[in-house]
NUVEXBA-10747 format. One line per 5 residues: number of its first residue (from 1); their letters; for each residue x, y, z of N, C-alpha, C, O. Coordinates in steps of 0.2 Angstrom, whole numbers, plus 5000, padded with zeros to 4 digits. Layout:
! NUVEXBA-10747
NUM = a = X/Y/Z/X/Y/Z/X/Y/Z/X/Y/Z  ...
! end
This chain:
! NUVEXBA-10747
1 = xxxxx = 5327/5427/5660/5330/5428/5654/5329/5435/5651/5329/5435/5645  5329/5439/5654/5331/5447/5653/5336/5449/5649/5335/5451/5643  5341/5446/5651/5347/5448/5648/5350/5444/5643/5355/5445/5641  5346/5437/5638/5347/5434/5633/5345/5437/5627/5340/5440/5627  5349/5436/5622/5348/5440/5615/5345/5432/5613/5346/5427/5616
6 = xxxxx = 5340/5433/5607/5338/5428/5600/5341/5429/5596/5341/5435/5593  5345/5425/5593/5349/5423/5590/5347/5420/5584/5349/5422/5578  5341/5415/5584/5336/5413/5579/5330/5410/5582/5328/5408/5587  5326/5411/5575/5320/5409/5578/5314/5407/5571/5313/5412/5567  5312/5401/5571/5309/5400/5566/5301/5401/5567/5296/5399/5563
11 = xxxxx = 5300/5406/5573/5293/5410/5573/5291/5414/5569/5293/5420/5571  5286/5414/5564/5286/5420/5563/5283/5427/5565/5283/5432/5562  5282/5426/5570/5277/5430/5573/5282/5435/5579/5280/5439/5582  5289/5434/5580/5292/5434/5585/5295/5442/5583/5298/5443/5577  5295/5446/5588/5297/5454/5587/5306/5455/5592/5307/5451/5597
16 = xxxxx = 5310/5458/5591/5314/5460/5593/5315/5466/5596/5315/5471/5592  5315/5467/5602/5316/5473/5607/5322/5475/5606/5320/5481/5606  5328/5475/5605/5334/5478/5603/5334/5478/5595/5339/5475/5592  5329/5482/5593/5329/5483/5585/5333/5488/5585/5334/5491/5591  5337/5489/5579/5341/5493/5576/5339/5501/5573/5334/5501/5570
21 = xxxxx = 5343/5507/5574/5341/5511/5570/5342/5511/5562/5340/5516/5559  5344/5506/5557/5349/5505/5555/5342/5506/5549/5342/5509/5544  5336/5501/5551/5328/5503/5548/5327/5510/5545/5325/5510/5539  5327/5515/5548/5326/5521/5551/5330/5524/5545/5336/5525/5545  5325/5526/5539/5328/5532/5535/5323/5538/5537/5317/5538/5536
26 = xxxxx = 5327/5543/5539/5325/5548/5538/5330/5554/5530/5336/5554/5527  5324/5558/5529/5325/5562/5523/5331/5567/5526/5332/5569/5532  5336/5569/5519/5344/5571/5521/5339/5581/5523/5342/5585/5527  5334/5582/5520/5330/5589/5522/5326/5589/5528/5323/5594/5530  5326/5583/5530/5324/5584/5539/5326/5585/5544/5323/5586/5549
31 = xxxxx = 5333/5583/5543/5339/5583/5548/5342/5590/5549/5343/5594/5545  5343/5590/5557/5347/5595/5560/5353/5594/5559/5355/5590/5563  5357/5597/5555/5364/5598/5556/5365/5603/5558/5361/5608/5557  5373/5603/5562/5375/5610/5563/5383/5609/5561/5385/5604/5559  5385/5615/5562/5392/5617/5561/5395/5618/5564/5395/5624/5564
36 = xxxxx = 5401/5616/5568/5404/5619/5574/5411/5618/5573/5413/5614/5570  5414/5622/5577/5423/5622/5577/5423/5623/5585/5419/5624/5589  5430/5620/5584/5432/5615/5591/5438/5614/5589/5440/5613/5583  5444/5616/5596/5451/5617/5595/5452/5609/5599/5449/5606/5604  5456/5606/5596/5459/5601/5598/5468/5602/5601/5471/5607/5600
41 = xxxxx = 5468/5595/5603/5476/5596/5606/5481/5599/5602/5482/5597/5596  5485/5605/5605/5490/5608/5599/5488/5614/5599/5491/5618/5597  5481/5614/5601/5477/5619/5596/5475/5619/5591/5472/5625/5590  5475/5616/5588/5472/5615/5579/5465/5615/5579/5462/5613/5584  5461/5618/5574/5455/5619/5573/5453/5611/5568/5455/5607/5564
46 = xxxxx = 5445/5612/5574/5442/5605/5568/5436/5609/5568/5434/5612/5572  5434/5606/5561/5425/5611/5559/5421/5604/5561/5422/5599/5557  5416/5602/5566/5414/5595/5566/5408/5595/5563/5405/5601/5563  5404/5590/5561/5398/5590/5560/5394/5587/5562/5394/5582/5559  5387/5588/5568/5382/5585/5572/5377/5586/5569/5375/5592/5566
51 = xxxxx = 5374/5580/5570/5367/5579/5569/5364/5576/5564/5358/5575/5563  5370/5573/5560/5368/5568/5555/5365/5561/5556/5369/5558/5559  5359/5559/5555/5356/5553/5556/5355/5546/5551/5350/5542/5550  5362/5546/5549/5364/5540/5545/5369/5535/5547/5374/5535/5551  5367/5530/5543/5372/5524/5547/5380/5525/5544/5382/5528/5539
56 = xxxxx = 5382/5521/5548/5392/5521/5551/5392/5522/5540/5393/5527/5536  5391/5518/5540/5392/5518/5529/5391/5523/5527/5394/5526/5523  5385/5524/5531/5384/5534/5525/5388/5539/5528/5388/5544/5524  5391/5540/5533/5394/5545/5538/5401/5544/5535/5404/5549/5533  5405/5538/5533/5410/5537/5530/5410/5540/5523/5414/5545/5521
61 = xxxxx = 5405/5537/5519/5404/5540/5511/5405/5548/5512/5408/5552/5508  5401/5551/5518/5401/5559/5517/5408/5560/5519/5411/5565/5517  5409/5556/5524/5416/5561/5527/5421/5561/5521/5424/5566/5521  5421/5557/5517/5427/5554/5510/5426/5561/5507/5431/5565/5505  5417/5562/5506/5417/5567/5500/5418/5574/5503/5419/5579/5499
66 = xxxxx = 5417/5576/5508/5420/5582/5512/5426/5583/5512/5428/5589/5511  5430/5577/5514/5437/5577/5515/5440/5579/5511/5442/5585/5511  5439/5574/5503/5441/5576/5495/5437/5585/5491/5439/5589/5487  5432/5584/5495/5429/5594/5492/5434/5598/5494/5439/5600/5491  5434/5598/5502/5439/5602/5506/5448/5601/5504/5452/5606/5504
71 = xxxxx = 5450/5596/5503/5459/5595/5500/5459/5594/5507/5464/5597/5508  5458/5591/5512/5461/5591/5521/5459/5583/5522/5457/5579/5518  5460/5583/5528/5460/5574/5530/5455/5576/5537/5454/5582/5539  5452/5568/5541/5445/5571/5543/5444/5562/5546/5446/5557/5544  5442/5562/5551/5440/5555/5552/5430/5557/5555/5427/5562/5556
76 = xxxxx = 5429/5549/5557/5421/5548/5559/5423/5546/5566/5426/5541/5567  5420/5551/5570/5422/5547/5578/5414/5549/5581/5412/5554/5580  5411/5545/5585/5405/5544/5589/5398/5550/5587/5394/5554/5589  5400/5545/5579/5393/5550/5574/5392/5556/5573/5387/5558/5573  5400/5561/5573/5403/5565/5571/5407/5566/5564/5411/5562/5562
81 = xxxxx = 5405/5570/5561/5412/5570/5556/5418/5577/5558/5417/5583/5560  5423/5574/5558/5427/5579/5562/5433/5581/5554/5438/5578/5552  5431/5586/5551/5435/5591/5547/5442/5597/5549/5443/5602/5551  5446/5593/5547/5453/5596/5550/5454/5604/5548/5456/5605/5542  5453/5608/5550/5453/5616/5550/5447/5619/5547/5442/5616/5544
86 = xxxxx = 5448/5627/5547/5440/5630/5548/5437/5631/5540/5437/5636/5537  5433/5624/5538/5432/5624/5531/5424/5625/5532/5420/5625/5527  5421/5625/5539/5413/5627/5538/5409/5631/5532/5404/5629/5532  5411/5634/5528/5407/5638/5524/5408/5632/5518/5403/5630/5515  5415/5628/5517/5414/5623/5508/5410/5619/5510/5405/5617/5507
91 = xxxxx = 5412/5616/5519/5408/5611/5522/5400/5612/5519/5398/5609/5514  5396/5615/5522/5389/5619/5522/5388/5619/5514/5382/5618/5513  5391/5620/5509/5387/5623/5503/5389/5613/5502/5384/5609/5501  5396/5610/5503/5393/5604/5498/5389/5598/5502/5387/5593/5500  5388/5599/5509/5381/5597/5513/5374/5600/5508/5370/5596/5504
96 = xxxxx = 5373/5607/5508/5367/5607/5504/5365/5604/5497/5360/5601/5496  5372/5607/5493/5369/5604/5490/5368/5594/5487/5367/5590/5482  5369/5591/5495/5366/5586/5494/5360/5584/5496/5358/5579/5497  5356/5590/5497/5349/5591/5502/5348/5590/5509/5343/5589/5512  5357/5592/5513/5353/5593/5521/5353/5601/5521/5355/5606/5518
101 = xxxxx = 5348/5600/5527/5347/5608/5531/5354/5610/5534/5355/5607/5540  5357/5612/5533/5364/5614/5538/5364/5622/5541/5362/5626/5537  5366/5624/5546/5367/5629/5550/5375/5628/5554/5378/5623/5556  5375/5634/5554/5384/5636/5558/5381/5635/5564/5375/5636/5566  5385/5635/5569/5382/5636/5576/5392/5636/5578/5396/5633/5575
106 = xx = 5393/5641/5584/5398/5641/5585/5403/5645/5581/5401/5646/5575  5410/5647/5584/5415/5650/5583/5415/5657/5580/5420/5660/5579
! end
């Protein structure tokens, strides 16, 4: 039974080996972000954002308020935010001032 999930269990003592990060807050001043540009197909510049360690909901919420600071459009792919051309510097100041640590790294 390796490979079976619990699904329920009226123990209470019973712990879960595939717990979630989802528990896990870490402080937005702990976090390594960095700042990078990356030419994608076409050539077009994207500013992305790594290192952010919040769940699928807050990575949306940021990507919205990033998107709407910058005037550009921007999606969340594989815990990334990907900002459509080279807005690194708006990016970085309205990241701080929500309390992360941010760094440029690249281009």
């Amino acid at each position: 039974m390796t490979n079976s999930k619990l699904i329920y269990s009226t123990d209470q003592g019973v712990s879960l080996k595939n717990e979630t990060k989802i528990g896990l807050i870490v402080d937005p001043s702990q976090q390594q972000v960095r700042l990078h540009l990356d030419r994608k197909g076409g050539g077009k510049i994207v500013s992305i954002v790594r290192g952010l360690q919040e769940t699928v909901d807050v990575l949306m919420g940021i990507a919205k308020e990033l998107k709407s600071g910058c005037g550009v459009g921007g999606s969340v792919k594989n815990g990334e935010i990907l900002i459509q051309g080279n807005k690194r510097e708006k990016i970085q100041k309205l990241l701080i001032k929500k309390g992360y640590s941010v760094k440029l790294s690249g281009g």
